[in-house]
Residue, then its C-alpha position, 0 to 999 in steps of 0.5 A: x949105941x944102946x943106952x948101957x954103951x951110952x951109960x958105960x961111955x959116961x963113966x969113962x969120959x971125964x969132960x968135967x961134968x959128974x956122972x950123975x951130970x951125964x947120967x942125967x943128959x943121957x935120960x933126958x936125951x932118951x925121954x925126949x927121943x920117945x916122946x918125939x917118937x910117939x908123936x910121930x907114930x899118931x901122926x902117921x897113924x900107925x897101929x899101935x896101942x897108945x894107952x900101953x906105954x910099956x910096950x910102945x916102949x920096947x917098941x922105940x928101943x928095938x926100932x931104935x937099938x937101944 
């Protein structure tokens, strides 16, 4: 599910929480999934430009589908 689906799905599912609630599960959700990335592309060291957090993050979302 992309990030927009994710953010359009938060706005229709009333399980409580506020939005900015969700808003904010589905941003930390991200941010952890990158860095967890990022550590597992050093480990396996592939080629990619780490000083570039830009593009190494097109690169997670279009691995990643989001």
């Amino acid at each position: 599910m992309t990030l927009k689906e994710k953010f359009r799905m938060a706005n229709m599912v009333d399980n409580g929480s506020t939005i900015l609630e969700k808003y904010q599960v589905i941003a930390d959700e991200f941010a952890i999934g990158f860095v967890k990335w990022i550590r597992v592309c050093k480990m396996k060291g592939r080629p990619y430009n780490f000083d570039n957090i830009n593009e190494l993050l097109e690169i997670y979302k279009e691995e990643q589908g989001l």
